[in-house]
LUMDO-149092 format. One record per residue: residue in three letters; z, x, y of N, C-alpha, C in turn. Coordinates in pm, whole numbers, padded with zeros to 5 digits, always signed. Atoms other than C-alpha are relative to their C-alpha. Layout:
ALAZXYZXYZXY...
This chain:
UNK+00000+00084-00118+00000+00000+00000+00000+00088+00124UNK-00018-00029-00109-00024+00083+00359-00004-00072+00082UNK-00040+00066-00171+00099+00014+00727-00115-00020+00077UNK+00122+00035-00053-00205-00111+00906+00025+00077+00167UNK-00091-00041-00072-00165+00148+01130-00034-00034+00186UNK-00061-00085-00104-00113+00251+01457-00004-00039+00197UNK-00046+00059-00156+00017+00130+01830-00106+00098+00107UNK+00080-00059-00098-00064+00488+01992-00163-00043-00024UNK+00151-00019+00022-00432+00473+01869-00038-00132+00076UNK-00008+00096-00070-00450+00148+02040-00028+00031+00164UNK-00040+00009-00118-00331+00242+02364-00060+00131+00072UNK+00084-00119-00038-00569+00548+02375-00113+00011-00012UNK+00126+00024+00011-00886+00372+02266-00021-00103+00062UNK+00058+00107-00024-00896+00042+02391-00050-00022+00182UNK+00040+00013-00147-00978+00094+02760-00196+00051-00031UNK+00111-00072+00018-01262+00285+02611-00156-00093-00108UNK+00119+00036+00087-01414+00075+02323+00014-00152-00034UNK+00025+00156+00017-01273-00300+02376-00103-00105+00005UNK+00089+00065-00057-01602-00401+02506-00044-00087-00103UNK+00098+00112+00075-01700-00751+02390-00154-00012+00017UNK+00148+00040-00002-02068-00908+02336+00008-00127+00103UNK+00002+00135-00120-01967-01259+02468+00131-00070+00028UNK-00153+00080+00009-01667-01485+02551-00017-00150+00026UNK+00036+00188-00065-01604-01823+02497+00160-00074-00018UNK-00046+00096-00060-01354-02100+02536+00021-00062-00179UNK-00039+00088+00139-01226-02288+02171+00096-00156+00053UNK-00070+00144-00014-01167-02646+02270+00109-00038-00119UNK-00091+00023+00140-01057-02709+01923+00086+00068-00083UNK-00108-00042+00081-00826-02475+01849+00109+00025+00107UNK-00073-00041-00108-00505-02401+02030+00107+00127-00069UNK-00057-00080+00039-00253-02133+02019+00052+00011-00144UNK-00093+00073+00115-00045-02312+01781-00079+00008-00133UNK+00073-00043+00195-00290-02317+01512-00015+00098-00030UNK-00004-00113+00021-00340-01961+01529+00099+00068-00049UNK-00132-00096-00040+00037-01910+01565-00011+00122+00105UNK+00001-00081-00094-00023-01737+01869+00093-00030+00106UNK-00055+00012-00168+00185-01712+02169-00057+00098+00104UNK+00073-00046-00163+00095-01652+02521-00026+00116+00007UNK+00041-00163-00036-00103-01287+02563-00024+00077-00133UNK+00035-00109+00132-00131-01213+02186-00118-00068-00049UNK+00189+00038+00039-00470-01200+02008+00026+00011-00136UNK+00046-00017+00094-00570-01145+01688-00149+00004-00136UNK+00091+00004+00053-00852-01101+01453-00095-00097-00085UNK+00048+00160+00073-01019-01475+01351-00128+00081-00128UNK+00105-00065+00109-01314-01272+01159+00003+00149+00078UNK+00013-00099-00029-01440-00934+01163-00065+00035+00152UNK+00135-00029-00057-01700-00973+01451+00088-00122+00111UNK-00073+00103-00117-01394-01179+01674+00109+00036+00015UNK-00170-00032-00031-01085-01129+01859+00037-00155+00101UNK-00055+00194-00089-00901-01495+01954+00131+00041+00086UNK-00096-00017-00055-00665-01445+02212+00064-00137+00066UNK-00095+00107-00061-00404-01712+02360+00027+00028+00153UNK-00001-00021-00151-00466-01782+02747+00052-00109+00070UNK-00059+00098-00082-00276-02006+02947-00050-00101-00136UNK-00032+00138+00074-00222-02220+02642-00150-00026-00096UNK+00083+00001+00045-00589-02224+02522-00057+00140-00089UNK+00025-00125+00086-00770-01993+02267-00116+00060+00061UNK+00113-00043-00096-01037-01759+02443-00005+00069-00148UNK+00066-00097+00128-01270-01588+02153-00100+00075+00105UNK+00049-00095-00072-01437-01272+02239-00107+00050-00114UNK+00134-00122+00097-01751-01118+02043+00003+00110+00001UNK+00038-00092+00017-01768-00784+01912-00151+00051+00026UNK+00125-00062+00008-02067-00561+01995-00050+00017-00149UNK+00104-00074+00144-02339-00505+01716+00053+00114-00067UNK-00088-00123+00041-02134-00172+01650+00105+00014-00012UNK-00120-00005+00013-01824-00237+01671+00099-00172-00111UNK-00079+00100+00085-01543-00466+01460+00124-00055+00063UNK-00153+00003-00054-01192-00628+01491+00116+00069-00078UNK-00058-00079+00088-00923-00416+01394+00173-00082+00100UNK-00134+00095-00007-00580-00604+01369+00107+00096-00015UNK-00106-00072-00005-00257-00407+01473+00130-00084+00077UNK-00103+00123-00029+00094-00670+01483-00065-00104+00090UNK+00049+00106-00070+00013-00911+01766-00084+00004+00074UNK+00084-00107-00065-00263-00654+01922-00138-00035-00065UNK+00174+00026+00056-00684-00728+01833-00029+00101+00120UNK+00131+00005-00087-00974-00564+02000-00075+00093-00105UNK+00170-00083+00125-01307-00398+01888+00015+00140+00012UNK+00009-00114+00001-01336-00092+01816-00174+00073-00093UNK+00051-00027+00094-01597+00127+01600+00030-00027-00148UNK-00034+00020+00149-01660-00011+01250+00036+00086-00089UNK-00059-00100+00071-01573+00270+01076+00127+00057+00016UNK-00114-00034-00055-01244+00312+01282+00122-00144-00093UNK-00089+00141+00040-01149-00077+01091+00014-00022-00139UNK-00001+00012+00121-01081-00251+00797-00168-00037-00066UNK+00112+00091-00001-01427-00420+00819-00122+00081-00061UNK+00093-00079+00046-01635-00093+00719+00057-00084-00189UNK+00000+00031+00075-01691-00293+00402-00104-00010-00089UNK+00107-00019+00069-02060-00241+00320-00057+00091-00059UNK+00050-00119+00079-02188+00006+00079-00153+00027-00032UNK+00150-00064+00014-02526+00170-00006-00052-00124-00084UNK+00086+00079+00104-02786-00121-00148+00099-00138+00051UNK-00081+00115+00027-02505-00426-00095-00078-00083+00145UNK+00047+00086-00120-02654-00720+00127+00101-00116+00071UNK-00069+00123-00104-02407-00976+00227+00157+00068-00093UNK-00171-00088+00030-01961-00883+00211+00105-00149+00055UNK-00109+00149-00096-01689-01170+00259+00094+00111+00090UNK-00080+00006-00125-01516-01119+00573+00142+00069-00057UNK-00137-00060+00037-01170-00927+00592+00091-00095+00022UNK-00079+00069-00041-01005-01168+00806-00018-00141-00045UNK+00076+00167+00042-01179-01540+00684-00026+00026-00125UNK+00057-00023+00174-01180-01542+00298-00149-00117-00011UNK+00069+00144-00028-01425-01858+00414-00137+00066+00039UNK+00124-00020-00037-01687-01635+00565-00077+00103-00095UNK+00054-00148+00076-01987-01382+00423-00060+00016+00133UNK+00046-00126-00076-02119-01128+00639-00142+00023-00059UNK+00042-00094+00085-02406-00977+00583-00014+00126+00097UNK+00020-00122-00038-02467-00590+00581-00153+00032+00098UNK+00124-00051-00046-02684-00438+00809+00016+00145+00069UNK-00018-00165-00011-02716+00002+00798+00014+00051+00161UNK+00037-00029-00109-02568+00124+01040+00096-00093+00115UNK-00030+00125-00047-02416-00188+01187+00134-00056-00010UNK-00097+00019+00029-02086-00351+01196-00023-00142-00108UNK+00091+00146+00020-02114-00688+00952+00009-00102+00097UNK-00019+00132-00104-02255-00997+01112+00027-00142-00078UNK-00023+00142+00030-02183-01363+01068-00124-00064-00115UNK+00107+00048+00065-02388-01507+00781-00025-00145+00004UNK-00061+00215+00069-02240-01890+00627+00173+00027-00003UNK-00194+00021+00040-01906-02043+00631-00034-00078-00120UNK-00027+00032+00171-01788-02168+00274-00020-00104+00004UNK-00022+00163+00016-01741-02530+00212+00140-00002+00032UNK-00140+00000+00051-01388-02621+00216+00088+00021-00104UNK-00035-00051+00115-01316-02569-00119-00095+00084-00062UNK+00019-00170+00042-01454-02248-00153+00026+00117+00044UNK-00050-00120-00053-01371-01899-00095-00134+00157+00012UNK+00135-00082+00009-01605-01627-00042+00033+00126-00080UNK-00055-00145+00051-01609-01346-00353-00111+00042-00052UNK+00120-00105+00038-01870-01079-00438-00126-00020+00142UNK+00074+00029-00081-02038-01161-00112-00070-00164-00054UNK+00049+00153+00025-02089-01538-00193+00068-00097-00039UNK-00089+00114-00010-01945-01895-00165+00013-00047-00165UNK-00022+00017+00169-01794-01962-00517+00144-00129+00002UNK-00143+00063+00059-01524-02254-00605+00116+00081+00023UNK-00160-00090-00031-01167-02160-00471+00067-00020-00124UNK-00117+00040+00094-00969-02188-00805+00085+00150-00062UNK-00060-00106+00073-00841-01810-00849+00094+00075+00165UNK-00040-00056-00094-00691-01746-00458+00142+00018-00003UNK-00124-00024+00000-00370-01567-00518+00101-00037+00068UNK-00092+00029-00080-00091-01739-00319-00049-00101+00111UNK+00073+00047-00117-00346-01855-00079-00001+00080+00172UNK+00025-00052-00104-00415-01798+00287+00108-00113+00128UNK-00052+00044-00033-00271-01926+00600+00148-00025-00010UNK-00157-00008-00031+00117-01844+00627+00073-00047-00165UNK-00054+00044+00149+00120-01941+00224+00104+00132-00058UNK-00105-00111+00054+00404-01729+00045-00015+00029-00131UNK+00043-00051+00122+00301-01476-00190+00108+00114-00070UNK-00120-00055+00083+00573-01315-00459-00078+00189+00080UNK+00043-00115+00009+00349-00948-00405-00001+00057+00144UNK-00036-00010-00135+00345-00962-00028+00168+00048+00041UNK-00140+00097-00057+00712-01065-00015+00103+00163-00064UNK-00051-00078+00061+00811-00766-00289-00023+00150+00100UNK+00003-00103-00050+00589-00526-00062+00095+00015+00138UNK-00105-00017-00077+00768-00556+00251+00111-00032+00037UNK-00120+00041-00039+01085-00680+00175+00033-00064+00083UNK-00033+00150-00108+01057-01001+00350-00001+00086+00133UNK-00026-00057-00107+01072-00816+00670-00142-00018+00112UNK+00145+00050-00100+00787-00915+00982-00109+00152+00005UNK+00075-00099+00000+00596-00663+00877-00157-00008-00042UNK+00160+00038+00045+00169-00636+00859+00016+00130-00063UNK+00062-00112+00083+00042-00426+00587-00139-00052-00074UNK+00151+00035+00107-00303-00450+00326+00087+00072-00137UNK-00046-00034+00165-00155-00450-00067-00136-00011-00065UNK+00070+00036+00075-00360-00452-00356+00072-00093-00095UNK-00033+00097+00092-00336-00745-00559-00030+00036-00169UNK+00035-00077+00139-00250-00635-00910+00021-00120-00090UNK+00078-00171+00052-00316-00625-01183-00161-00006-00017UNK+00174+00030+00057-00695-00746-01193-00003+00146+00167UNK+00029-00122-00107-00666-00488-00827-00130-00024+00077UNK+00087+00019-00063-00967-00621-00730-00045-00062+00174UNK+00009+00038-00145-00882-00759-00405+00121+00035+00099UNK-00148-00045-00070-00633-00664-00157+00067-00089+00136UNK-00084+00132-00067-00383-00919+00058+00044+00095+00120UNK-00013-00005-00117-00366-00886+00426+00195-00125+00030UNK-00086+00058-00029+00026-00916+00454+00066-00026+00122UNK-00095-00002-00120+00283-01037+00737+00096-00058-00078UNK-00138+00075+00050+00616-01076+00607-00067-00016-00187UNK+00020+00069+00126+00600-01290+00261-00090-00039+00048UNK+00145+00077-00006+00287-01437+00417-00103+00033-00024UNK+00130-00068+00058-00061-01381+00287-00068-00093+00127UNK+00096+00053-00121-00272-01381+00628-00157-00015-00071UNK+00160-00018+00063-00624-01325+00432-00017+00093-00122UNK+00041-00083+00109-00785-01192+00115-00102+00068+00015UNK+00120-00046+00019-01028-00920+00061-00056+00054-00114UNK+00022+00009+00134-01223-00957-00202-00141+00113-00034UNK+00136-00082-00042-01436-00651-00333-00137-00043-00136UNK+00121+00046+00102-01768-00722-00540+00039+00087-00115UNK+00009-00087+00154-01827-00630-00913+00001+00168+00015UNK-00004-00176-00004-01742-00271-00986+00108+00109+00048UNK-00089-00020-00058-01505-00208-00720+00110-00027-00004UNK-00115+00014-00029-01139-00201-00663+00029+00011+00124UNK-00067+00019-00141-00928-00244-00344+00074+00136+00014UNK-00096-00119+00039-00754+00094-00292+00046+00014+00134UNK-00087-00015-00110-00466+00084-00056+00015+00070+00058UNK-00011-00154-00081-00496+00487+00066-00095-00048+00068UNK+00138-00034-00069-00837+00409+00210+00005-00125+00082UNK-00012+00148-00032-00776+00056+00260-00193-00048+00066UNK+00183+00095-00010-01151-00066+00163-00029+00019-00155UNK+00046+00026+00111-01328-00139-00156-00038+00103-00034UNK+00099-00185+00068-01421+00205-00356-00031-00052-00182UNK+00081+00034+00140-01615+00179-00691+00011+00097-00070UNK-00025-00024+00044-01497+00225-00975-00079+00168-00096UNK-00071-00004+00039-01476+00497-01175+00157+00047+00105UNK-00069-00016-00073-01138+00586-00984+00034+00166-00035UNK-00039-00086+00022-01074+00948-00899+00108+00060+00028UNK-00126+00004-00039-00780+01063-00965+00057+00125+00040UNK-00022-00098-00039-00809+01427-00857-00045-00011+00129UNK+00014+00018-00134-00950+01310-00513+00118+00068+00099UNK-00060-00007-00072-00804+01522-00257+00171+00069-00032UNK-00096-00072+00079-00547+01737-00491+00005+00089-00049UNK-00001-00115+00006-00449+02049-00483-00056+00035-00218UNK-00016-00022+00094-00517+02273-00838+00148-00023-00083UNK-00111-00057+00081-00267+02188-01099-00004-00175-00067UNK-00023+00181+00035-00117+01789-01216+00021-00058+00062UNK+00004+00087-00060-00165+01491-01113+00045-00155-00079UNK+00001+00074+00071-00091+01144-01163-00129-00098-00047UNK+00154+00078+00023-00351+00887-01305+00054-00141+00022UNK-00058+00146-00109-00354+00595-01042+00057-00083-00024UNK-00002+00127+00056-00398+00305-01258+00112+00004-00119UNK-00096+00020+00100-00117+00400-01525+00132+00132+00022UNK-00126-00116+00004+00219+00596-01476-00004+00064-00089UNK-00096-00057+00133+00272+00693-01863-00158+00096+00003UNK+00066-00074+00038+00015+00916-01826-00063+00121+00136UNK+00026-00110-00038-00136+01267-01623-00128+00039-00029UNK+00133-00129+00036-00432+01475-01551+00031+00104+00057UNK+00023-00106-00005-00494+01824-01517-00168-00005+00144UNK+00075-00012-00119-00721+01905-01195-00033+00165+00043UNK+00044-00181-00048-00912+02238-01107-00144-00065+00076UNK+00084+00017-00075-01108+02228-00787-00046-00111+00015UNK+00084+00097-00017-01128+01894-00722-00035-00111-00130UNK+00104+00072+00128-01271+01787-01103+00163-00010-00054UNK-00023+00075+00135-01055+01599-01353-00038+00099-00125UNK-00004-00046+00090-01016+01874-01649+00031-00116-00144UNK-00004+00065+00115-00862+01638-01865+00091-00123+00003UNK-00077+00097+00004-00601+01374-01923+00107+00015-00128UNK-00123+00061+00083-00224+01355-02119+00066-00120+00022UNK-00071+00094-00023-00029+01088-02200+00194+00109-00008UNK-00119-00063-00018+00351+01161-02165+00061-00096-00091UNK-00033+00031+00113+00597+01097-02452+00091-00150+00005UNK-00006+00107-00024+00715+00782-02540+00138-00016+00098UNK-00082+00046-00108+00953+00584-02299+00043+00099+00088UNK-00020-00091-00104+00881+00837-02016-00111+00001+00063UNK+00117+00055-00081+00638+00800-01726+00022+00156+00092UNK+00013-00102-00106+00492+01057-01459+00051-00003+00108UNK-00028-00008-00130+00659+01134-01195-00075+00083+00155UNK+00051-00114-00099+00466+01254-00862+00076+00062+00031UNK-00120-00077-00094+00742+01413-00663+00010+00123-00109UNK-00030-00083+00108+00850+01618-00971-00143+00074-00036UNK+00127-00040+00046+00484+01639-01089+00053+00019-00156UNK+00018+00039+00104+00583+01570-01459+00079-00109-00055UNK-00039+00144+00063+00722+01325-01723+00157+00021+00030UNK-00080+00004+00001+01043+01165-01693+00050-00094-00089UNK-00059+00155+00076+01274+00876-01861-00037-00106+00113UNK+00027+00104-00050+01107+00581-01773+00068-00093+00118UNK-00113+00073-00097+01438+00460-01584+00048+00107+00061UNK-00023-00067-00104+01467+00709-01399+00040-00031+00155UNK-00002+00089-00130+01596+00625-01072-00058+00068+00110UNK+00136-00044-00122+01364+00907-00859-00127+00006-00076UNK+00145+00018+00049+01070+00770-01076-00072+00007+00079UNK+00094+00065-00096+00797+00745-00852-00157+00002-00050UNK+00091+00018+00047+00496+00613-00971-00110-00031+00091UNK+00116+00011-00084+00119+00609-00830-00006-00156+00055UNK+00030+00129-00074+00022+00317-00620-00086-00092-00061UNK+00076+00110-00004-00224+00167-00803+00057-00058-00203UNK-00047-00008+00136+00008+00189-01145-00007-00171-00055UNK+00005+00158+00053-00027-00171-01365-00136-00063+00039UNK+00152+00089-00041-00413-00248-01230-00027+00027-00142UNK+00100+00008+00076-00597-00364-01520-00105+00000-00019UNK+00148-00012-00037-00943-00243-01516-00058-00002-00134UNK+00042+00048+00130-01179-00318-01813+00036+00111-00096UNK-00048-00145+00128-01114+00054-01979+00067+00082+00162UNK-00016-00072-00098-00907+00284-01827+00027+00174-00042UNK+00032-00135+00044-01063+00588-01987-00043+00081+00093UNK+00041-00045-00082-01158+00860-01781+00062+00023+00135UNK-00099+00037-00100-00862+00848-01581-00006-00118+00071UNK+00028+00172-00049-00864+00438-01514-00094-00006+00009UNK+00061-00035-00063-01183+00481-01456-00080-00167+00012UNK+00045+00127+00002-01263+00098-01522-00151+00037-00066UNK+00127-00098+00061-01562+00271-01744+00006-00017-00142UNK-00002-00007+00145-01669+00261-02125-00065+00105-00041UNK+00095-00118+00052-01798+00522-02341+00018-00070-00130UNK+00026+00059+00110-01943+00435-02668+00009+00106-00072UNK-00065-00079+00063-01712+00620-02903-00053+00020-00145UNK+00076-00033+00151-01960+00569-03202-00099+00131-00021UNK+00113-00135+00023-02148+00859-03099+00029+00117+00017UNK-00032-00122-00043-02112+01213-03126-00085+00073+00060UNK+00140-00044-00081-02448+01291-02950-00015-00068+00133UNK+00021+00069-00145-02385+01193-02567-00132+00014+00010UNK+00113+00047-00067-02638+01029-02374-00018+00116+00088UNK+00048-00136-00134-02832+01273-02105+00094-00048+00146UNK-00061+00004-00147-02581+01342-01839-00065-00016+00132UNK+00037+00034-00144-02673+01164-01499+00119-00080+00058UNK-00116+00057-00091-02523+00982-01210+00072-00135-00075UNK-00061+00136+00084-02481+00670-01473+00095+00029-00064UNK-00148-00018+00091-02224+00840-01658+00098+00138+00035UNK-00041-00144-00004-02096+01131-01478+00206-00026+00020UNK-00171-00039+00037-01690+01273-01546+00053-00140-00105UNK-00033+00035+00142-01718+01025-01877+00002+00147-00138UNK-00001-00094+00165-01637+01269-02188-00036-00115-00097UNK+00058+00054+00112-01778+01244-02492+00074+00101-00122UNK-00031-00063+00103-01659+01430-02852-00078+00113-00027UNK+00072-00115+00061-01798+01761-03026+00028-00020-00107UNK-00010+00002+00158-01908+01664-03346+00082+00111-00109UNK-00042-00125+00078-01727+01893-03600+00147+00109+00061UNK-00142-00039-00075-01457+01995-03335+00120-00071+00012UNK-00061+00099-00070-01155+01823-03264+00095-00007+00100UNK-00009-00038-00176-01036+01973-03004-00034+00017+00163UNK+00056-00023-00035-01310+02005-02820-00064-00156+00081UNK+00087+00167-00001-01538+01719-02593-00090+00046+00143UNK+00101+00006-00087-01816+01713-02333+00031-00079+00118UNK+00022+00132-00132-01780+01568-01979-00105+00069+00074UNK+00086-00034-00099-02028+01524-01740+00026-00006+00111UNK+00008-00071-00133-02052+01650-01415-00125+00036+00065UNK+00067+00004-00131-02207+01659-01065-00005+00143+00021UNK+00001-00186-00063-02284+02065-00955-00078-00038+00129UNK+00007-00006-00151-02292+02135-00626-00204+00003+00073UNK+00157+00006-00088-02717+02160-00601-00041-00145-00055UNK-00023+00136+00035-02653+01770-00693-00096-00029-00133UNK+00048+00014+00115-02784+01805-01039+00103-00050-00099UNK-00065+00022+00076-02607+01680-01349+00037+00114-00161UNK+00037-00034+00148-02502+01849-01677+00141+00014-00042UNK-00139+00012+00118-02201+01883-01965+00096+00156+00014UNK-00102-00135-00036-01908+02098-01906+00064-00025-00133UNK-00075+00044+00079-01740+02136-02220+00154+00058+00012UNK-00100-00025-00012-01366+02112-02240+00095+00038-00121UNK-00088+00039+00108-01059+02193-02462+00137-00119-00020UNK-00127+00104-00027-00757+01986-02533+00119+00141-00004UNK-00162-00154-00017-00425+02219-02453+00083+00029-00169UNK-00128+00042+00136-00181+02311-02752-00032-00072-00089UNK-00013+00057+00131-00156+02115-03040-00083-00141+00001UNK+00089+00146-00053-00325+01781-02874-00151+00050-00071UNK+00115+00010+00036-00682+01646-03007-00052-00066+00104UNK+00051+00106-00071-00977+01482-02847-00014-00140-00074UNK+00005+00109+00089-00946+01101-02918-00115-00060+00040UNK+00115+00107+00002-01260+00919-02917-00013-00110+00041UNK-00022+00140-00051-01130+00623-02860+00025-00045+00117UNK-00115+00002-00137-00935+00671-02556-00082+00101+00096UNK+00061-00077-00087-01130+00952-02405+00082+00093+00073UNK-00104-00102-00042-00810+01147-02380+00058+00130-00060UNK-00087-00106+00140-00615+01450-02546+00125-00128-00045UNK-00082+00073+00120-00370+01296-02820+00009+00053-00094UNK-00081-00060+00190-00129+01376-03155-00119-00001-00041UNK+00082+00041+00124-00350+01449-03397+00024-00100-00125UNK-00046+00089+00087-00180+01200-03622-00086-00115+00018UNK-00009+00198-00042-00289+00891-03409-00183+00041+00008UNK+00199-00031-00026-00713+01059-03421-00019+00011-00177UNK+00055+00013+00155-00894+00947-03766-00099+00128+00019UNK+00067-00103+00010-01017+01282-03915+00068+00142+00066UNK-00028-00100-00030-00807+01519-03721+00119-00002-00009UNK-00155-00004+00069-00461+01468-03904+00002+00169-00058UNK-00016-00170+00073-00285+01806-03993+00104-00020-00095
C-alpha cells in the first residue's frame, strides 16, 4: 500500500501546471453530494477537478496533457505521468477511469486519457469496458470496506491498496471508505509501490540490491538476485515465512515478521516468482526463448539439479541461461522452483 502522496509537491507545482481546458458550472450536483465543503476540490474523473464554490460545484477540464491527481481535500492537473491516471500501456485502446469505476477512457500515445462512455447504472467499467456490476468489492461511494478499514486503521486517511487476493484491482481509500476502484485489464495486477497496473509476470528482483529477496506474492518463500535477474527461487521450511528486514526465514509468528506487500495475491501460477505465468512441465525440451516466455525456467533433461531460464541480454536479444539449484535442493518441474528432493518424482536420494 501507499500514501497518495505529497502536500509539498502540491504547493510547488500547482501555480505552474493547474491550467484547466474549460470551466463549467454543475447545476445538478451540489457540494453535499460530493461531500465537499466550501474551497475543497477533488477529482470527479481523471480529466476533472470539481471544486465547491459558494455552495455550488464548479468543474474544471484538464488539458489534453495533463490529469487529476487527488491529494486529501486538494485536486488539480498536473502532468499524466506525475498521477494515478498514467494508466495506458503499449497497444491498449480504451482504460476505466481511476476516479469513476462508471467511466472508460480511451488511450491516446502520448496523451492523458480522454472521456469515452459512461456505464449504465448497473455496470462498472473492467478491462476497459462496461460489464454487469456483480463483483465490486465493498462498493464505491463512502461504502465500508473490511481491506480499506484494516489498511488505515479506521483513521481519515487517503491511500491506493490492492485488493487481494485476486490483486487485480486496487481501492482508492479514505478512512474505511472505498472512494473508487481501479480495475486493471487481463494480465495485469495493481501494484501498490508504483501505484498503476504492471503486467504480470511480477518482478521480484526489480530494483534490489545483489543478494535475497522476498517473492511479492507469497511470504513462505525467497529468491536469490544477481544484477537485477531472478537467479532462482527457495521456499523456507515449514511454519516459517521470509522476513525482509532480517532478509531470511523466520517462525511464522514472529512478531518482527514482515512480509512483502503483495503477500496472499492469488495469481493463476505463481511460478517464476508469482509470476501469474505457466510453464508446461511435460517438457524437457523448452520452447525457443523470446519475449513470450522470458525469466520462465524450464528442466535439464537428465539433470536434476540443473534448469534453463530465459533471458533478455542487454543487445535486446533473447536466449537460455542455465542455472543450478544450491546444496542439496532439486529443480522441481512442477513448481519451477528449487525443492527436497524427496517431494521431485525421479530425483529421490
Amino acid at each position: 500500500m501507499a500514501l497518495l502522496c505529497c502536500s509539498s509537491a502540491f504547493a510547488q507545482t500547482s501555480a505552474a501546471t493547474s491550467t484547466t481546458a474549460s470551466t463549467t458550472i454543475e447545476p445538478t450536483k451540489t457540494c453535499e453530494d460530493l461531500n465537499l465543503a466550501e474551497g475543497e476540490s477533488k477529482c470527479t474523473s481523471c480529466s476533472e477537478v470539481s471544486t465547491c464554490s459558494s455552495g455550488s460545484v464548479v468543474t474544471d477540464k484538464c488539458d489534453v496533457e495533463k490529469a487529476c491527481l487527488q491529494d486529501g481535500s486538494t485536486s488539480l492537473c498536473l502532468s499524466v505521468a506525475k498521477t494515478e491516471c498514467d494508466i495506458c500501456t503499449a497497444g491498449q485502446f480504451t482504460a476505466c477511469d481511476v476516479f469513476d469505476p462508471q467511466v472508460v477512457n480511451v488511450c491516446i500515445p502520448d496523451k492523458a486519457p480522454m472521456f469515452y462512455e459512461n456505464c449504465e447504472s448497473n455496470e462498472i467499467c473492467q478491462n476497459g469496458a462496461c460489464v454487469e456490476d456483480t463483483t465490486t468489492p465493498g462498493g464505491t461511494d463512502g461504502t465500508t470496506n473490511e481491506a480499506c478499514e484494516a489498511a488505515t486503521g479506521g483513521e481519515n486517511t487517503i491511500m491506493i491498496i490492492t485488493y487481494k487476493p485476486q490483486c487485480t484491482s486496487g481501492l482508492l481509500c479514505s478512512g474505511n471508505e472505498v472512494l473508487n476502484i481501479i480495475n486493471c485489464t487481463e494480465g495485469y495486477y495493481y501494484d501498490p509501490k508504483e501505484l498503476a497496473c504492471k503486467s504480470l509476470p511480477i518482478d521480484n528482483c526489480k530494483g534490489l540490491e545483489d543478494g535475497l529477496g522476498p517473492v511479492r506474492s507469497d511470504c513462505t518463500k525467497f529468491v536469490v538476485c544477481q544484477g537485477g535477474t531472478q537467479i532462482t527461487e527457495l521456499a523456507c521450511g515449514e511454519e516459517e515465512k521470509y522476513d525482509e528486514q532480517s532478509k531470511s526465514c523466520v517462525s511464522s509468528t514472529a512478531e518482527s515478521l514482515t512480509c512483502p506487500d503483495l503477500d496472499g495475491c492469488l495469481f493463476e501460477s505463481n511460478s517464476s516468482g508469482g509470476s501469474g505465468t505457466t510453464t508446461d512441465s511435460s517438457t524437457t525440451e523448452p520452447q525457443e526463448c523470446t519475449a513470450d516466455n522470458v525469466n520462465q525456467r524450464y528442466p535439464v533433461e537428465g539433470d536434476c539439479k540443473s534448469y534453463l531460464t530465459c533471458r533478455k541480454t542487454s543487445g535486446n536479444s533473447y536466449l537460455y541461461v542455465k542455472g543450478e539449484c544450491p546444496g542439496t535442493l532439486v529443480f522441481n518441474p512442477e513448481t519451477t522452483y528449487c525443492d527436497r528432493p524427496e517431494v521431485v518424482t525421479g530425483c529421490e536420494k
